[in-house]
N, C-alpha and C positions, 0 to 999 in steps of 0.2 A: 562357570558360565552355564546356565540353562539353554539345553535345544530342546524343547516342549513343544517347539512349532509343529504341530504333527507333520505338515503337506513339505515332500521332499522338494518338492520344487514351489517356484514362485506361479499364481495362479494371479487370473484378472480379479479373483474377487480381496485381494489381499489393497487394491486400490480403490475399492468398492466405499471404502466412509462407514462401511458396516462392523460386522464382529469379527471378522475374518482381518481386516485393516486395520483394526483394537489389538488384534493375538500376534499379530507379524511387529507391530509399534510396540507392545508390552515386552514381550519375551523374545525381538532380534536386537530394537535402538535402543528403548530405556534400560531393558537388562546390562546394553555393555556400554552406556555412555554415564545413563544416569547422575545426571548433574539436578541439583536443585531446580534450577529454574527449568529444566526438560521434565522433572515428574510432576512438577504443580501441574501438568495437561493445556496450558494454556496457548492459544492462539499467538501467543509470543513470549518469549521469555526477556523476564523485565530483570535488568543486572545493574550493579551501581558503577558509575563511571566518575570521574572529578566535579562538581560543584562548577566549575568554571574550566577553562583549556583547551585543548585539541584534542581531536580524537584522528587517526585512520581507519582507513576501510578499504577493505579490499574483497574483490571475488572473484570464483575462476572455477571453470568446470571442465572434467574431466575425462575423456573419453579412449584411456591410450587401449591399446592392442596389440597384445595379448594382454587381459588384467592380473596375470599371476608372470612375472617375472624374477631375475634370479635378482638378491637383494630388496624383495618386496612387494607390492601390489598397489591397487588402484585407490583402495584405502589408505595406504599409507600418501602417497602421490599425493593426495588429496587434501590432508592436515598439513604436510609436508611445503606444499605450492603456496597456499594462504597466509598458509606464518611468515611464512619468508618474504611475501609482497609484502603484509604491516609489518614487517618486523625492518624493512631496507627503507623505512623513512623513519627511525628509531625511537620508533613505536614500542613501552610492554604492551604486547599482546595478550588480550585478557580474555575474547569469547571468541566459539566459532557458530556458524550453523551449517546445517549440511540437507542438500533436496537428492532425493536419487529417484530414477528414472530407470524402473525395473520390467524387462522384459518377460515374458509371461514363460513360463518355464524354466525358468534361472535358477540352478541346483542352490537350494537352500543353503546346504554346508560352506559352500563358496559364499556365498551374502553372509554367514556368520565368520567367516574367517576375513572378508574383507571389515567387516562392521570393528569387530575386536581387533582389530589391526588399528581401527582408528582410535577406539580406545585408549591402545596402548601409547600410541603419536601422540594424542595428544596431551596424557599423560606426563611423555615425556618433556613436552614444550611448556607443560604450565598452562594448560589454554581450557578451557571449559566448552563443550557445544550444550549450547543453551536452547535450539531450537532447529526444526527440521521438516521434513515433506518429504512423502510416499506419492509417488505415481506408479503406475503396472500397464505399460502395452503390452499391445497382439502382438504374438508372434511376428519376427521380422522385424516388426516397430523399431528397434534398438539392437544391441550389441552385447545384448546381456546386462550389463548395466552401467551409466554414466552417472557422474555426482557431480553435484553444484556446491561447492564451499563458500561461504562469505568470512570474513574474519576483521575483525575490533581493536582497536588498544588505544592506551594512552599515549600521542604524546608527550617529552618531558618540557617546561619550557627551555627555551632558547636552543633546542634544536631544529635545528631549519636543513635538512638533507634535501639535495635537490642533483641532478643531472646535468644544469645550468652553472653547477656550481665552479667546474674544477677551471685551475687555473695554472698557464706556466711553470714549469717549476714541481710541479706537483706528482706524484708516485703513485702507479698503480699497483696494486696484490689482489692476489687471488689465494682464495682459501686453501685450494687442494687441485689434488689431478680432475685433469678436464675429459668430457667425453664420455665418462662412464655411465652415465643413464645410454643417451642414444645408441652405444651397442651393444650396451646389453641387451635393450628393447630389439634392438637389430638381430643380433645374434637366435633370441628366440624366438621371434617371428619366422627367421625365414631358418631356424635349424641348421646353422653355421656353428662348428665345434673348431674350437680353440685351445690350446695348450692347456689354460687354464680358465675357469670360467672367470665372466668378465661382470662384473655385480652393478646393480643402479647405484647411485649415491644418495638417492632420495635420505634427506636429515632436515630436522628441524634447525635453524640455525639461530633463532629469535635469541639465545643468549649467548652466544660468539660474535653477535653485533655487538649486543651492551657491552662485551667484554674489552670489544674495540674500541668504542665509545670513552670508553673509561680512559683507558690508556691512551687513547688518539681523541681527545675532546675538540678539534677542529676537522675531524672526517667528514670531506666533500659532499660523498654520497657514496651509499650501496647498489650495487641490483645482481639478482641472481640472474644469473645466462642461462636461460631456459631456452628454449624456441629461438634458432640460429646462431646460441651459443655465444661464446665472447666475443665472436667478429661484430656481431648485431648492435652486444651491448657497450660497445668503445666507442663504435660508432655515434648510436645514438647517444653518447657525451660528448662525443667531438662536437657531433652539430648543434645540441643544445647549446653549450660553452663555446662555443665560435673558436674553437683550439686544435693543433693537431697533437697526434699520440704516435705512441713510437714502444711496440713491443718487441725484447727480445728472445725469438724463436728460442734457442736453449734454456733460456731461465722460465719457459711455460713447464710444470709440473705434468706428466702423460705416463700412465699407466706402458711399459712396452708392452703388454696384448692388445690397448686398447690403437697404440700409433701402428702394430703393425696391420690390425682389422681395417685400419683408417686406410692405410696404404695399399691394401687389398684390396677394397672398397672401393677406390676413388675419392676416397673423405678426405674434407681440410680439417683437423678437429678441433680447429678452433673457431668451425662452424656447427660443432657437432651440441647435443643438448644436455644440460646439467639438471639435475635437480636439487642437489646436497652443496652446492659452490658458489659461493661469496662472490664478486667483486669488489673494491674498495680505491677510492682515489681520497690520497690525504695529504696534505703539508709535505715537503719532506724531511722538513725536520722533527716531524711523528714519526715517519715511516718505522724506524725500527720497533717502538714503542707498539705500536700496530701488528706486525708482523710477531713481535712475542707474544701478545696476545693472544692473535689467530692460533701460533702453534702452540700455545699453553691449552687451547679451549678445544672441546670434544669437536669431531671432526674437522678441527683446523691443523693436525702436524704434518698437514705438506704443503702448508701454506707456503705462499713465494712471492718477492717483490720481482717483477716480470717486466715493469716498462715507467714510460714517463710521460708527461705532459707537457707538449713544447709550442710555444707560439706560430700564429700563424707566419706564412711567408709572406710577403707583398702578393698581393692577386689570386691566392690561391685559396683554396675551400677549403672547410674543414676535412680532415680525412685521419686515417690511420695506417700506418707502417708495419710492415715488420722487419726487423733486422736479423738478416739467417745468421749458422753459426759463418758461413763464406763472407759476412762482411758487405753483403749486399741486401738491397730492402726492396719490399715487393709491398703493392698497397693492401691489404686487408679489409673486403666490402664483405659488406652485410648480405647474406643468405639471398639467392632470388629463390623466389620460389619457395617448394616446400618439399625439402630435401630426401625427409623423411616424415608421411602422414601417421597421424592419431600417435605423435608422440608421449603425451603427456592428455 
């Protein structure tokens, strides 16, 4: 990788549209993304999609703090968040683009260790960024730096993944241990030391879907628990699918550094935030089929079927459960508030 950029830091005139804007674009993005349709220079990059079908889309921008955390950074975060939105309506994910909003002063080395991170992200998802934007505030302006992702894909016919979907009867999993982005994020923010460090999960998971897919070809729907974590996202399936749910507390997969942070904290963590973790509600008679999968496919070996899908009662709303190892159930709501800011 070339750093040729002479200026150690990030300056106003690198958003300037001039020659300074040319040398920051040539030798920080194209050097380390360099996808065809990003070096033609054009105002968009033109990529072939199906003849006929569906396509997703999704985007999401990024602003967590601190941007260098343990298992990653904001680049990664960033390839990371977008695949995994197109990738949980079973979507291939085939383009991304990416805007960053650079603070004037923003140590160079750091914008090429974030850039080449995303590189490599997306390398490893299979996804191409085809297209992109430079901005540069004053001082202050920003936080150093924030990025806007968008991301593309095909997808297949006759999948129709929806949230609306799940119905009685039906089996929840989760990919892996819960919790480990927001304290990680936590732990380095505020310089909380632990037994052992405690790592983000940030993963591309676009082919641990299809992998489910395959082997569970009536899966309900996906969504990654990002922002308020699993409580949020049961939730909002109970309500869409007019159903109630019913998790069991022992059978959720938890890191012990991350349950005991939680428990020190004051955290539920299964309001806490993911970035590398599945949900899945399927049939139950895929579920195992599902579950092999998960833990056959990279970042899926702590995958775990955690709960179920149970009708509503007479009069009552949709909601969510959990059942302790005591044999007693306590309802599980969705995050008020904002537990913890500029997580992602």
């Amino acid at each position: 990788m070339s750093h040729s950029v002479t200026d150690s830091t990030v300056l106003l005139g690198h958003g300037s549209g001039g020659q300074m804007m040319k040398r920051i674009i040539d030798e920080v993005f194209l050097d380390a993304f360099g996808s065809p349709e990003l070096l033609e220079g054009n105002d968009a990059g033109v990529a072939t999609l199906p003849a006929s079908g569906r396509i997703a889309m999704s985007t999401d921008s990024f602003v967590v703090s601190p941007q260098f955390f343990p298992g990653g950074n904001i680049g990664r975060l960033a390839v990371c968040g977008t695949v995994n939105d197109v990738a949980t309506s079973g979507a291939n994910v085939r383009y991304l683009s990416c805007g960053f909003i650079l603070e004037e002063g923003y140590p160079m080395d750091k914008l090429h260790q974030i850039v080449q991170t995303m590189a490599e992200t997306a390398h490893e998802a299979g996804v191409s960024i085809i297209t992109g934007d430079t901005k540069v505030v004053e001082r202050g302006g920003a936080d150093g730096v924030y990025i806007n992702t968008a991301g593309v894909g095909e997808v297949p016919a006759g999948v129709a993944l929806s949230g609306a979907n799940c119905r009685p009867g039906d089996v929840i999993l989760v990919s892996g241990t819960l919790g480990d982005h927001g304290i990680a994020i936590m732990s380095q923010r505020e310089g909380l030391a632990f037994s052992s460090t405690i790592e983000s999960d940030a993963a591309p998971l676009n082919h641990l879907i299809a992998d489910v897919l395959s082997a569970a070809p009536d899966t309900r729907c996906f969504r990654d628990p990002t922002r308020g974590g699993l409580a949020s996202t049961l939730n909002e399936f109970a309500q869409a699918s007019g159903v109630a749910m019913e998790v069991d507390e022992d059978a959720v997969p938890v890191r012990p550094g991350v349950q005991a942070a939680c428990e020190m904290l004051g955290y539920d963590v299964l309001q806490v935030a993911n970035e590398g973790k599945m949900v899945a509600v399927v049939p139950a008679e895929q579920a195992d089929a599902a579950l092999s999968a998960m833990r056959a496919a990279r970042y899926g070996e702590n995958a775990a079927i955690i709960g179920r899908v149970l009708p509503l009662e007479s009069g009552a709303r949709p909601a969510v459960r959990v059942r302790t190892g005591w044999g007693s159930t306590r309802i599980l709501d969705m995050l008020v508030g904002e537990q913890l800011p500029r997580i992602c």
